[in-house]
N, C-alpha and C positions, 0 to 999 in steps of 0.2 A: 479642572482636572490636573494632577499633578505628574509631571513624568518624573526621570529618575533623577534629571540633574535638579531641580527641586527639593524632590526627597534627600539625596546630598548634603544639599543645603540646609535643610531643614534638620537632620541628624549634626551638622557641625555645632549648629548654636543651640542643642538642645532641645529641638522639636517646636522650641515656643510652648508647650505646654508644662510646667515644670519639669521636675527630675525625671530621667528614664525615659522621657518620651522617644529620643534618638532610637533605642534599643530598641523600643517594642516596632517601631518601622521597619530595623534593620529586622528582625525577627516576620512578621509578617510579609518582608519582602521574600525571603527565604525561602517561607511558608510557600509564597506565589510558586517559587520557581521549583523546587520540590514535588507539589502539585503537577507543574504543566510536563515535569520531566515523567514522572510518571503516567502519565496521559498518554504523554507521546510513546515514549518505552511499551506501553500493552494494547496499545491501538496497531503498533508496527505489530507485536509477536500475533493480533488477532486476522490480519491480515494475511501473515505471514503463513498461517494455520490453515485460514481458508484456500489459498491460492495451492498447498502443499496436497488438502483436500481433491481440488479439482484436477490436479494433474494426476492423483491417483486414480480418479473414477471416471478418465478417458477410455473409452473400448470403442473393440469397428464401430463403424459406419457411423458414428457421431461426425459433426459438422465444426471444424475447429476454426480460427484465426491464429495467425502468427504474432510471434512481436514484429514480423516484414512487412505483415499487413495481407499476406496471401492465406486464400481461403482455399478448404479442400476436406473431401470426406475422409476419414483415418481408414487406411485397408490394414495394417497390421498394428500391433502395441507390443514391444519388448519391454526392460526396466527401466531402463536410459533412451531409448527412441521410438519416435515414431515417425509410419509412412504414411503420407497422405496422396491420395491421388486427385491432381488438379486440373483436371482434365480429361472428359469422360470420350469423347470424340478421337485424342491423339494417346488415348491411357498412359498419359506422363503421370508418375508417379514422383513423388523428390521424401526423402527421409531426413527426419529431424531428430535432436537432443529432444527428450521431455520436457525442458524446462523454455521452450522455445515456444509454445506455445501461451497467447494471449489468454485463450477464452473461449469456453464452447458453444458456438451459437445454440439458439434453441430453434425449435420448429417456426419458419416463416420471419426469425431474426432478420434486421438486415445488420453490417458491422457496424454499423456507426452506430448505432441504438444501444441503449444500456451503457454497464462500467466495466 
């Protein structure tokens, strides 16, 4: 397998394979990194889509996580925040930015389960 200092190499004298060989490496290396850039660039915005998703379609009594790691059922939703109450016994309540939240559990989740 060749890495890049190789390929370097290989492009100075020529490829070893007659004329142009250097090119077409330097050209298919390109190719690689063009590709992975792209990969990466629409896997983020696809990601970025979903998560944007899910904090839209928070409403009451859904079961949320934080990025704190605190867990708690939502009692209201504004644009920008929500309240969650953590505690059904002492009805502490604590309010959050929207964008503060991890991830909505689903029925019988525990938090470590799932992404």
């Amino acid at each position: 397998m060749l890495n890049l200092f190789d390929l370097t190499i290989l492009a100075q004298q020529g490829g070893g394979s007659g004329s142009g060989g250097g090119s077409q490496i330097w050209v298919g290396l390109l190719l690689m990194i063009v590709v992975f850039y792209m990969v990466m660039i629409f896997g983020s915005r696809k990601d970025k889509k979903k998560r944007q998703d899910m904090l839209a379609a928070i409403k009451k009594n859904d079961r949320v996580m934080t990025i704190g790691g605190i867990i708690g059922s939502v009692v209201s939703t504004t644009d920008s925040e929500v309240t969650l109450k953590v505690d059904e016994s002492a009805n502490v309540k604590i309010t959050f930015i929207r964008s503060a939240i991890q991830k909505v559990l689903t029925e019988g989740e525990k938090p470590g389960e799932g992404s």
